[in-house]
TIRO-2110 file (N, C-alpha, C; in Angstrom, 1 decimal):
// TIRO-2110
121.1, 67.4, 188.3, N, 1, A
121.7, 66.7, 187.2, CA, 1, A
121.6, 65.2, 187.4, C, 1, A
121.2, 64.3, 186.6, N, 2, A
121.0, 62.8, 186.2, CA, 2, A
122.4, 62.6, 186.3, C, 2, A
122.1, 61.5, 187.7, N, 3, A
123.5, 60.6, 188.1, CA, 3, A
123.3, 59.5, 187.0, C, 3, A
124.8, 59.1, 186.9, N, 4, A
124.7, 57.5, 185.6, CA, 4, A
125.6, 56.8, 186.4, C, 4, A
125.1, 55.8, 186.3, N, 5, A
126.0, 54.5, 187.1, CA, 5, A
126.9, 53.5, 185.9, C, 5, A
128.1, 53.4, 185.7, N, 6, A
128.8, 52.5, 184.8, CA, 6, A
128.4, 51.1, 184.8, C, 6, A
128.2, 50.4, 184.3, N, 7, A
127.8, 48.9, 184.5, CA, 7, A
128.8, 48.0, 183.4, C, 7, A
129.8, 47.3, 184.2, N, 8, A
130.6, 46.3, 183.6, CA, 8, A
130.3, 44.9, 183.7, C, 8, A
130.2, 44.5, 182.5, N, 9, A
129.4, 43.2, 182.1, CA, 9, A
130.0, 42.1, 181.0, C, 9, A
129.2, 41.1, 181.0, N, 10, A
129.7, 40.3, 179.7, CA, 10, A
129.5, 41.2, 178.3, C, 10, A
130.7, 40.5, 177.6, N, 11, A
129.9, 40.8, 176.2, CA, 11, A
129.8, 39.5, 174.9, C, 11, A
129.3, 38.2, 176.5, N, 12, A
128.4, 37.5, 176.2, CA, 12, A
127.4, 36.9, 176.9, C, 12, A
125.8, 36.5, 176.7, N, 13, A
125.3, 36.1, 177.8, CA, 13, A
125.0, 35.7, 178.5, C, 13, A
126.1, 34.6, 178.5, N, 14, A
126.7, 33.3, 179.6, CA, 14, A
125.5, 32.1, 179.4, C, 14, A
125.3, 30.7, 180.0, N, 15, A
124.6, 29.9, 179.9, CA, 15, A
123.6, 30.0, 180.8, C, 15, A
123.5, 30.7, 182.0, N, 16, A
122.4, 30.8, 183.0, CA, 16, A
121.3, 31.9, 182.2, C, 16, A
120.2, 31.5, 182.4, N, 17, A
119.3, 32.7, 181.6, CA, 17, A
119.0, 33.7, 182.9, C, 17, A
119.3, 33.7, 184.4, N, 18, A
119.7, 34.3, 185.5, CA, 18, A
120.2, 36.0, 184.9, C, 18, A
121.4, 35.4, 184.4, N, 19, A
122.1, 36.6, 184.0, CA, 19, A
120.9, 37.6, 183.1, C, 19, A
121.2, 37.4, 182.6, N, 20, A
120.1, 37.7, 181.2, CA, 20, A
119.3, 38.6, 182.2, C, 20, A
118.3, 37.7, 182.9, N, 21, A
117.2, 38.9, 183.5, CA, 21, A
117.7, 39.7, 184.4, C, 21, A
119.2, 39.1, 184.9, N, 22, A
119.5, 40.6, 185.9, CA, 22, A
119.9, 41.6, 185.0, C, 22, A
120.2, 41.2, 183.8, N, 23, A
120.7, 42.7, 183.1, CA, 23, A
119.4, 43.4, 183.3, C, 23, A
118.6, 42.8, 182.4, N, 24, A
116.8, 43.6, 182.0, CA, 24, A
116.3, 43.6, 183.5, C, 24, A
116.6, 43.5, 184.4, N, 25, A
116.1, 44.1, 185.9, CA, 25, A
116.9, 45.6, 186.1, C, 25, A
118.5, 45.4, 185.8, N, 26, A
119.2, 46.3, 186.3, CA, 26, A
118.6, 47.5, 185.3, C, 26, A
118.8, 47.4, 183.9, N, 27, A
118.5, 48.0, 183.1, CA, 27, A
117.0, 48.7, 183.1, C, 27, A
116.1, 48.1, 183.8, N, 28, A
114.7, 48.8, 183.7, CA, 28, A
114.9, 49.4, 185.1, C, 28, A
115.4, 49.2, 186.1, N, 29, A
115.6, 49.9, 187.6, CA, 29, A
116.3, 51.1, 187.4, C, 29, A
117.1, 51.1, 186.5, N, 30, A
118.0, 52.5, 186.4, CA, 30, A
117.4, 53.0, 185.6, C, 30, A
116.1, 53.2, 185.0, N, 31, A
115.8, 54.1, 183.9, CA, 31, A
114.2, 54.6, 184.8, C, 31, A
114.4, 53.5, 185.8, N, 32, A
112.8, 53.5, 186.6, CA, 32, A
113.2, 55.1, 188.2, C, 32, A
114.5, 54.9, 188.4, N, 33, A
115.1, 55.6, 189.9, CA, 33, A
116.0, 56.9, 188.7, C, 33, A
115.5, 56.9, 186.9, N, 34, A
116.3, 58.2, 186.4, CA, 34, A
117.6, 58.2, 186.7, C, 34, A
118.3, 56.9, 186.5, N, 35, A
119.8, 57.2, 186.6, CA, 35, A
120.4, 56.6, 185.3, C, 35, A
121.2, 57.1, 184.5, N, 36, A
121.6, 57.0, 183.3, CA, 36, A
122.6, 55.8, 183.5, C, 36, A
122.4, 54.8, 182.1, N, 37, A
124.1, 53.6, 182.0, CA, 37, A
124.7, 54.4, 180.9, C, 37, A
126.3, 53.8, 181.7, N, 38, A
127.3, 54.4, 180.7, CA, 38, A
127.7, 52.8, 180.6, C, 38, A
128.1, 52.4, 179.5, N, 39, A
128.8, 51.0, 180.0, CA, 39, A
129.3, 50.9, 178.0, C, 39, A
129.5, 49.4, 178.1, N, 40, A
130.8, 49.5, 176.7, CA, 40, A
130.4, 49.6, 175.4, C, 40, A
129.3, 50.3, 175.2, N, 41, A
129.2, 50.6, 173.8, CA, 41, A
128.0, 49.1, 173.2, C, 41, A
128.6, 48.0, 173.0, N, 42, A
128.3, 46.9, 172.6, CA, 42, A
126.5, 46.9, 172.5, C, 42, A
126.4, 46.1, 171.5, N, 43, A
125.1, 45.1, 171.4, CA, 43, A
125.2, 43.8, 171.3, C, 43, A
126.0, 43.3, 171.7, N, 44, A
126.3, 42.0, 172.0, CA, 44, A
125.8, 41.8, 173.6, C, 44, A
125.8, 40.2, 174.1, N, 45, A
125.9, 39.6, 175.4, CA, 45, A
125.0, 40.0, 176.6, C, 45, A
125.4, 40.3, 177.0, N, 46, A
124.7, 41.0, 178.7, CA, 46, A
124.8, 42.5, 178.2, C, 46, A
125.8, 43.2, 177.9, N, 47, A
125.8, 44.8, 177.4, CA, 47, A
124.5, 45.2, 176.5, C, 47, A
124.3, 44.3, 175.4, N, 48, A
123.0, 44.8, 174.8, CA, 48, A
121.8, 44.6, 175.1, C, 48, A
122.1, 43.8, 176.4, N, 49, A
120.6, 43.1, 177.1, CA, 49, A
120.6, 44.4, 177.7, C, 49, A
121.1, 44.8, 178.9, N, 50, A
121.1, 46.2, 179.3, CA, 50, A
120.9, 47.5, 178.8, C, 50, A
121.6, 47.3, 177.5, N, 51, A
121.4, 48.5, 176.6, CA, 51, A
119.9, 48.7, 176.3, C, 51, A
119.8, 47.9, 175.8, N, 52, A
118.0, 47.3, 175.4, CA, 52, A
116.9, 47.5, 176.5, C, 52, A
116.9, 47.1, 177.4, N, 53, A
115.8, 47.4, 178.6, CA, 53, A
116.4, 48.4, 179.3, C, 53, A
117.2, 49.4, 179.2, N, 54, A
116.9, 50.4, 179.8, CA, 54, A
116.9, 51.4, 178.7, C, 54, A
117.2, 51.5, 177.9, N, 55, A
116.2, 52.3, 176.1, CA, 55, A
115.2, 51.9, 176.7, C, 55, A
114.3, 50.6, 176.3, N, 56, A
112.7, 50.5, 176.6, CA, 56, A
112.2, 50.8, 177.8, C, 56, A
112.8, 51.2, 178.5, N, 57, A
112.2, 51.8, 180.0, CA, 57, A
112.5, 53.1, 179.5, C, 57, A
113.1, 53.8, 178.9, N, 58, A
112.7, 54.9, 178.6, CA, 58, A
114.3, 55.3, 179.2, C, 58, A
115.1, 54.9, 179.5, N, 59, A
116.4, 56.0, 180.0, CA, 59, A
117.9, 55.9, 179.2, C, 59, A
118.3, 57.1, 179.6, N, 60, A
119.3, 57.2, 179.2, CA, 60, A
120.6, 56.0, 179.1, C, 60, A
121.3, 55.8, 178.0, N, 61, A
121.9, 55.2, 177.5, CA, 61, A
123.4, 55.8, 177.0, C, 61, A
125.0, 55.7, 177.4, N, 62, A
125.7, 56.2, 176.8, CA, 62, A
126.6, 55.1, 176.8, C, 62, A
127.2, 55.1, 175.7, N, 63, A
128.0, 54.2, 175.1, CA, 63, A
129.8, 54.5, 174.9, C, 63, A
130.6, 53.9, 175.3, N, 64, A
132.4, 54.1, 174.9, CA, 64, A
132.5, 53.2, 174.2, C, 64, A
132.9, 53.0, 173.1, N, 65, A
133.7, 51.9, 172.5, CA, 65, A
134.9, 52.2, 172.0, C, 65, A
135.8, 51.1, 171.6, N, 66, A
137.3, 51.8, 171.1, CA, 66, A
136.9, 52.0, 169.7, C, 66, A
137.3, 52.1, 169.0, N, 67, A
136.8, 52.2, 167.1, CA, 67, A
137.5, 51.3, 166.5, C, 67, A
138.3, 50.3, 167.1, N, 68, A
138.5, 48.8, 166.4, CA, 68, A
137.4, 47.5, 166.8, C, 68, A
137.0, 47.8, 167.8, N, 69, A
135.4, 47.1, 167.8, CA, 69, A
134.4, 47.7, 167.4, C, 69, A
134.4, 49.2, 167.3, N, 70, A
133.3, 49.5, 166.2, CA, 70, A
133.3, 49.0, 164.8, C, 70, A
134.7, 49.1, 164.1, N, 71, A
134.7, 48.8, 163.1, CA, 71, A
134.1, 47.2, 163.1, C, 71, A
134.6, 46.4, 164.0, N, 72, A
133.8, 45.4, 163.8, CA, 72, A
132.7, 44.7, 163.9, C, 72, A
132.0, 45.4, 164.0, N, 73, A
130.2, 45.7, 164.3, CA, 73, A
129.7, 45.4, 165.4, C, 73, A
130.5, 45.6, 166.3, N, 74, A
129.6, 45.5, 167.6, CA, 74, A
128.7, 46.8, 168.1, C, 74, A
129.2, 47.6, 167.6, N, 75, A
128.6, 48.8, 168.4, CA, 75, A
126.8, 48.8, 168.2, C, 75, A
126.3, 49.3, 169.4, N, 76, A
125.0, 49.4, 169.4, CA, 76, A
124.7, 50.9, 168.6, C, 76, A
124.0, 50.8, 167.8, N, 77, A
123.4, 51.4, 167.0, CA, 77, A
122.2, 52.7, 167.4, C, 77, A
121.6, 52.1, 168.5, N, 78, A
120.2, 52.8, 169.0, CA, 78, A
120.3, 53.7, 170.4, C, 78, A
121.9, 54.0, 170.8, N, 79, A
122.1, 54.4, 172.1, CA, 79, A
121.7, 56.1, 171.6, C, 79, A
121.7, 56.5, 172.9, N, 80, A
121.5, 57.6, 173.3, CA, 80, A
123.0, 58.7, 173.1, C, 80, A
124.0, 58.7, 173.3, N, 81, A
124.8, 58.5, 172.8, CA, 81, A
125.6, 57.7, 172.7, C, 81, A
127.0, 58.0, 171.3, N, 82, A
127.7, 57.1, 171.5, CA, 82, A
129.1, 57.3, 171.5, C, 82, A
130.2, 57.1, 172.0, N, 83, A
131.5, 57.8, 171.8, CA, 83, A
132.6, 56.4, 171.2, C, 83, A
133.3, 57.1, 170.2, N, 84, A
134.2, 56.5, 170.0, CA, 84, A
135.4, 56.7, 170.3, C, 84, A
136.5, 55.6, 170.7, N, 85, A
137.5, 56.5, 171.5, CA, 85, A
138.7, 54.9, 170.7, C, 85, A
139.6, 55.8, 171.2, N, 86, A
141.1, 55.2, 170.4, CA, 86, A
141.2, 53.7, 171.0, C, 86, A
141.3, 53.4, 172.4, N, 87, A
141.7, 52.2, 172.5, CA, 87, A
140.9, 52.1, 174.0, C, 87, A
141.2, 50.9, 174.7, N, 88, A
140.4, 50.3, 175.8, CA, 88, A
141.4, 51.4, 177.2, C, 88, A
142.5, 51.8, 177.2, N, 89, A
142.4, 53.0, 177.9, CA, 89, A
141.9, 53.6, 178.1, C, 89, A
141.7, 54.9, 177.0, N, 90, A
140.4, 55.7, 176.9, CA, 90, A
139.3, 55.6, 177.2, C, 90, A
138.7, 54.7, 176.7, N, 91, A
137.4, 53.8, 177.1, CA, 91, A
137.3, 53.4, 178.6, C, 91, A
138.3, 52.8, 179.4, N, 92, A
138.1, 52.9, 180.9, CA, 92, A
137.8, 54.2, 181.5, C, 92, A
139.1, 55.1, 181.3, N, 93, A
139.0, 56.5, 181.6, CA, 93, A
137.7, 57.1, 181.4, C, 93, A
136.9, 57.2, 179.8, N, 94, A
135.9, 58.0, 180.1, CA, 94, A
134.7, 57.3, 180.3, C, 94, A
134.8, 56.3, 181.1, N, 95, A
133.5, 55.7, 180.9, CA, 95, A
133.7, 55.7, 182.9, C, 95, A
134.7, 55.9, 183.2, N, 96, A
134.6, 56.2, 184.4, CA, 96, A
134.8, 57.7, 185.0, C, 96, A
134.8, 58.6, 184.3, N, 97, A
134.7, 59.9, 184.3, CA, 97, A
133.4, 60.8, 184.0, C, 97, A
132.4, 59.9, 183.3, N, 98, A
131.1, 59.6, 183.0, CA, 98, A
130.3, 59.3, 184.1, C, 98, A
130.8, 58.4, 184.6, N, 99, A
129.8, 57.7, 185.9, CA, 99, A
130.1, 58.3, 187.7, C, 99, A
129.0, 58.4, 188.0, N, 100, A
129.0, 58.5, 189.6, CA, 100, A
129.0, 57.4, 190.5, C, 100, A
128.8, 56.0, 190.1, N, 101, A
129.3, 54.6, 190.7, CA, 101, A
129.3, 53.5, 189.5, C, 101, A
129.4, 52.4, 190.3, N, 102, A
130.0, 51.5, 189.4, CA, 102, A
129.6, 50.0, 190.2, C, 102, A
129.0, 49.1, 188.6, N, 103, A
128.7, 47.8, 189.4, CA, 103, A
128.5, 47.2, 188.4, C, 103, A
129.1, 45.6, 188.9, N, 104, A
129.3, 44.4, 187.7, CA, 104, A
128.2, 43.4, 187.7, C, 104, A
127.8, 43.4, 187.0, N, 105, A
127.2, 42.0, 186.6, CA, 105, A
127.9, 40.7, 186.2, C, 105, A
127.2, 39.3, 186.1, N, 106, A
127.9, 38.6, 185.8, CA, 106, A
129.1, 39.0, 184.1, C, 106, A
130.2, 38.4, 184.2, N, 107, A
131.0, 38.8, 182.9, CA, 107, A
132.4, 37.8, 182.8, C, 107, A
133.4, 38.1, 182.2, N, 108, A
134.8, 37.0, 182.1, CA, 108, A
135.8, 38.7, 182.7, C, 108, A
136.8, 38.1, 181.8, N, 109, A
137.9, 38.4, 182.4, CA, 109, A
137.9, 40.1, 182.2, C, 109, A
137.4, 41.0, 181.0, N, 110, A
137.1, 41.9, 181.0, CA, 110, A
136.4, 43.2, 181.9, C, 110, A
135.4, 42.0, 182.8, N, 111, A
134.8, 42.7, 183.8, CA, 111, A
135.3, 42.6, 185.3, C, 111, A
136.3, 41.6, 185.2, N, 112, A
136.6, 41.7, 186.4, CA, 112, A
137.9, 42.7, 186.6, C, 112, A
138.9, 43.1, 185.3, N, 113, A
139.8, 43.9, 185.0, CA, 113, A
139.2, 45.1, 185.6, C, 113, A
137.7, 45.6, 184.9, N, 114, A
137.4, 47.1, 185.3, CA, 114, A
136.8, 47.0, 186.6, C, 114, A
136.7, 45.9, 187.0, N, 115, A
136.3, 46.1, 188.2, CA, 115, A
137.2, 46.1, 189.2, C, 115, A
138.4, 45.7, 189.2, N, 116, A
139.5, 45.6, 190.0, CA, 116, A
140.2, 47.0, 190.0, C, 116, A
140.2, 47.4, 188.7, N, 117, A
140.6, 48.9, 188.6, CA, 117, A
139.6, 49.9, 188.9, C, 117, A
138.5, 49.7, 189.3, N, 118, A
137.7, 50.8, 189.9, CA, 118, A
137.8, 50.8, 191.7, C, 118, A
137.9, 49.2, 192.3, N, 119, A
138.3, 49.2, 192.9, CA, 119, A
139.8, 49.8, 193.9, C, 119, A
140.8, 49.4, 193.2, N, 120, A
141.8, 50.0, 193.3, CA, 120, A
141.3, 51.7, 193.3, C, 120, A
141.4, 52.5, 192.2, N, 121, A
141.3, 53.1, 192.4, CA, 121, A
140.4, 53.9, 193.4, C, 121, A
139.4, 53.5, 193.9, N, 122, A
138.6, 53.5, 195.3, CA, 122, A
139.9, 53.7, 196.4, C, 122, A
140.3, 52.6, 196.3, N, 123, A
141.0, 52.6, 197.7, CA, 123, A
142.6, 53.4, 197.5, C, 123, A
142.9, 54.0, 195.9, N, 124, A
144.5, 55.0, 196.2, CA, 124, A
143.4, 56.7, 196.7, C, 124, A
142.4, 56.7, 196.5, N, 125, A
141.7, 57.8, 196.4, CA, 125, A
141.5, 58.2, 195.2, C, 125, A
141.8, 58.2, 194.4, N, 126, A
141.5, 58.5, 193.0, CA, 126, A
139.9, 59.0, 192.8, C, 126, A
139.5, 58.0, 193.4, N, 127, A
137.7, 58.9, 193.2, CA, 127, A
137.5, 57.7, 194.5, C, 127, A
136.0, 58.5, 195.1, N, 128, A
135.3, 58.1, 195.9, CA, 128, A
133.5, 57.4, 195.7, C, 128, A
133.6, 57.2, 194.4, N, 129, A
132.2, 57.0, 193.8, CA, 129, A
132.1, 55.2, 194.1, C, 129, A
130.6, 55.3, 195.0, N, 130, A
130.5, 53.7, 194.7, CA, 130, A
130.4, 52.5, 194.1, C, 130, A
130.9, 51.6, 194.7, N, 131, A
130.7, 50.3, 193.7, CA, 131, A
130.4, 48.8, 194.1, C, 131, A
129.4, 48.5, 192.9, N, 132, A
128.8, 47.4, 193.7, CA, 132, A
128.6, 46.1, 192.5, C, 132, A
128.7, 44.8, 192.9, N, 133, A
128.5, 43.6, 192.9, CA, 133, A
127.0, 42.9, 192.5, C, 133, A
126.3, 43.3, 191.7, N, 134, A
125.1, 41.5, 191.1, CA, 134, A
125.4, 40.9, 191.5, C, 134, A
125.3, 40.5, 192.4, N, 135, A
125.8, 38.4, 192.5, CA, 135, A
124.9, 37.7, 192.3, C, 135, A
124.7, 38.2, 191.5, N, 136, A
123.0, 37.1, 191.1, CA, 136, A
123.5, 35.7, 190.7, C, 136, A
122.8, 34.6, 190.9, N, 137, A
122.6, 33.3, 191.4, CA, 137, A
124.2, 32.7, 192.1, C, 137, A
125.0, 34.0, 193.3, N, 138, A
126.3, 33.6, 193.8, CA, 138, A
127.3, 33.7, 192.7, C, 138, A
127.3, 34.3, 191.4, N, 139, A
128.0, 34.4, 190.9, CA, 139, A
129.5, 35.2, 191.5, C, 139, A
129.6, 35.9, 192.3, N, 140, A
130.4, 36.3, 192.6, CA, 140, A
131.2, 35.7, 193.8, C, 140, A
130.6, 34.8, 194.4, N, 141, A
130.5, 34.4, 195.9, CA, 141, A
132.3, 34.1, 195.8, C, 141, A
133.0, 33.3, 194.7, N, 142, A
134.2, 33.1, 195.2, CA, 142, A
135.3, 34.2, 195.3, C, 142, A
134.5, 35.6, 194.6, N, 143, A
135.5, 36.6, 194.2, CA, 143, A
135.5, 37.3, 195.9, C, 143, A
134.5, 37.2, 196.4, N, 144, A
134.3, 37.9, 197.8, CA, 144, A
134.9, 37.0, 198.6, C, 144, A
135.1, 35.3, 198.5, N, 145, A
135.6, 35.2, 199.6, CA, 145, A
137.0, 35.3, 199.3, C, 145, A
137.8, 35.4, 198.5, N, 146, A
139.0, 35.8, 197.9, CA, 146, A
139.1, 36.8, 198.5, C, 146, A
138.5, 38.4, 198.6, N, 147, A
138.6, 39.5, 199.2, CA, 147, A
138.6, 39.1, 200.8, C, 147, A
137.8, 38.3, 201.1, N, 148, A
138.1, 38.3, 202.8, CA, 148, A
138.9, 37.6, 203.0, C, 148, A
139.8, 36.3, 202.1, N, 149, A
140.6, 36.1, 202.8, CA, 149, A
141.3, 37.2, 202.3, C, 149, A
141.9, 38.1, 201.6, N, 150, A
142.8, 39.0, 201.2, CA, 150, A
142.8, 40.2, 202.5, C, 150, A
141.5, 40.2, 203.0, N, 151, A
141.7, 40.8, 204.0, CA, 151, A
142.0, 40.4, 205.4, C, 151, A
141.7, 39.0, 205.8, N, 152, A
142.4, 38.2, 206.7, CA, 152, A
143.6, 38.4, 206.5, C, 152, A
144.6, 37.9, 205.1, N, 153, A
146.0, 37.6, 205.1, CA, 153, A
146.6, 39.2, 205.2, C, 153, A
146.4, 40.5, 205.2, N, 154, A
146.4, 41.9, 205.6, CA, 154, A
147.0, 42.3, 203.8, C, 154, A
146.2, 41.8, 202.6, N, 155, A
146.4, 42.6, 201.7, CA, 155, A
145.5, 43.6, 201.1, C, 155, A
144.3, 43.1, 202.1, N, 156, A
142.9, 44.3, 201.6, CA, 156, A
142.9, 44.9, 202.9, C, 156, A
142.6, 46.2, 203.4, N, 157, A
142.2, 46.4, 204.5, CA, 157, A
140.8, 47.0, 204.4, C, 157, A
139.7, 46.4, 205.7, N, 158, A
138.4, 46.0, 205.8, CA, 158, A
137.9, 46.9, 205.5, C, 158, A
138.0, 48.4, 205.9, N, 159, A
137.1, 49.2, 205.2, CA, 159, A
137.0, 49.5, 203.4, C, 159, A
138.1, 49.1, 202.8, N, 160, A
138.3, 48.9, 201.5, CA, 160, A
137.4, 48.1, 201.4, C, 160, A
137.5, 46.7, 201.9, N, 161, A
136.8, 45.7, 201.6, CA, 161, A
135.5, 46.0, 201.8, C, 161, A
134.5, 46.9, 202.6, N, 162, A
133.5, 46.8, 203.0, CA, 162, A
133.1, 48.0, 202.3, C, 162, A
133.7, 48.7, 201.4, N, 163, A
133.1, 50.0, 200.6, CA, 163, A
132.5, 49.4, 199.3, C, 163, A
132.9, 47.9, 198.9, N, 164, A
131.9, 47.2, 198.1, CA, 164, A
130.9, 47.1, 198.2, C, 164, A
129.6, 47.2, 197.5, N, 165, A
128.3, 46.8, 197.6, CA, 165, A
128.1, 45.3, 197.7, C, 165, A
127.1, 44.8, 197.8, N, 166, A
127.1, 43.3, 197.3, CA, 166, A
125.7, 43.4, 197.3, C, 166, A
124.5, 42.6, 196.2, N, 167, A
122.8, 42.5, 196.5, CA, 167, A
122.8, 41.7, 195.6, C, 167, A
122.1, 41.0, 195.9, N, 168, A
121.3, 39.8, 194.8, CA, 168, A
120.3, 40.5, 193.6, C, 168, A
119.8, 41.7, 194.4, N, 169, A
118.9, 42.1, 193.1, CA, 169, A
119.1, 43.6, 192.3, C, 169, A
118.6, 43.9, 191.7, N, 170, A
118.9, 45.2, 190.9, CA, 170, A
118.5, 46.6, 192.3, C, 170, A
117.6, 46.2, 192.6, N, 171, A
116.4, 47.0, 193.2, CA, 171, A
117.6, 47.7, 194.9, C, 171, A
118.0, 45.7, 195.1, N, 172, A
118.6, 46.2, 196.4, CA, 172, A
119.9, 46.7, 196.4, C, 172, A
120.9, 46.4, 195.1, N, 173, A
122.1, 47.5, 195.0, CA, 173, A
122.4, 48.2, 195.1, C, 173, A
121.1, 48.9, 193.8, N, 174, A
121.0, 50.4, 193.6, CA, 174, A
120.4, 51.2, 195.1, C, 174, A
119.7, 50.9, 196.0, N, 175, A
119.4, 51.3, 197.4, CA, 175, A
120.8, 51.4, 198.3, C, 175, A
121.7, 50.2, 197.6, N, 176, A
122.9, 50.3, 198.9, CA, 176, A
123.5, 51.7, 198.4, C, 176, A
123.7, 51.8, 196.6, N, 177, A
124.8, 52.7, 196.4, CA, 177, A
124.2, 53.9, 196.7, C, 177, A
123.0, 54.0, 196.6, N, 178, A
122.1, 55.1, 196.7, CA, 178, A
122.6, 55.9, 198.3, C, 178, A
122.5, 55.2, 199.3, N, 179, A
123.7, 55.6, 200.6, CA, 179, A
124.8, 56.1, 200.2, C, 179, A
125.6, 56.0, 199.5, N, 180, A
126.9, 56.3, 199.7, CA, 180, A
127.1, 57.6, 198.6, C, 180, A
126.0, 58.3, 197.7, N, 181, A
126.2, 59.4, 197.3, CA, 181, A
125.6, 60.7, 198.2, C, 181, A
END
């Protein structure tokens, strides 16, 4: 069975054109190693950049959105499938019930939400599925050293902390998480 990795992102494409191509790297690498995106529905930002190059690489594409952003036309149109669901609850739940790991690209405050709650949940046990970090051009660099000091000051403990992925490129992420299934 085709593993699908969640990918939480902007659902805009920020000013670095960096971002941009890590989407269309991540997005052609996961359709290139047969592993399916589930991520937020959108054709907007960084989400439809993703959405987009991994359709044209040929892979699987599945979409959550709530049906108050569908109604307002964000939803991508050309997914593989697409689910509509009541609210951004739902939408976390099955879009993480969907996936066998999990990794952010650059995004605001939306991505760092699901990524803190996938986190978390990592570490109550809730699930054991990996998760990992783009830090493409350091974008993440202050959120990690936040985590180490968090784990210096004893509010993260290190193996939590070290069950994050972290890679600069699509290619070497998907290798780390590729370990831990």
């Amino acid at each position: 069975m085709r593993k699908r990795i969640c990918v939480y992102c902007g659902s805009r494409a920020g000013h670095d054109d960096r971002y941009r191509q890590a989407a269309v790297d991540l997005g052609r690498s996961l359709a290139a190693r047969d592993l399916g995106l589930v991520y937020g529905g959108g054709h907007v930002g960084l989400m439809g950049v993703i959405a987009d190059a991994t359709l044209s690489a040929g892979g699987e594409v599945i979409g959550v959105i709530p049906e108050q952003l569908r109604r307002q036309e964000v939803a991508h149109d050309g997914l593989s499938q697409l689910h509509v669901v009541t609210d951004m609850h739902e939408r976390k739940a099955l879009m993480a019930n969907l996936a066998d790991g999990f990794i952010a690209l650059p995004g605001g405050l939306g991505t760092l939400e699901e990524l803190s709650e996938m986190l978390t949940w990592q570490q109550l046990g809730i699930h054991a599925k990996p998760i990992g970090l783009l830090n493409t051009g350091g974008y993440y660099d202050a959120l990690l050293a936040f985590l180490d000091r968090a784990v210096a000051d004893g509010y993260v403990r290190t193996g939590d902390r070290q069950r994050l992925q972290v890679a600069d490129t699509a290619d070497a992420l998907l290798e780390l998480l590729a370990g831990d299934w």
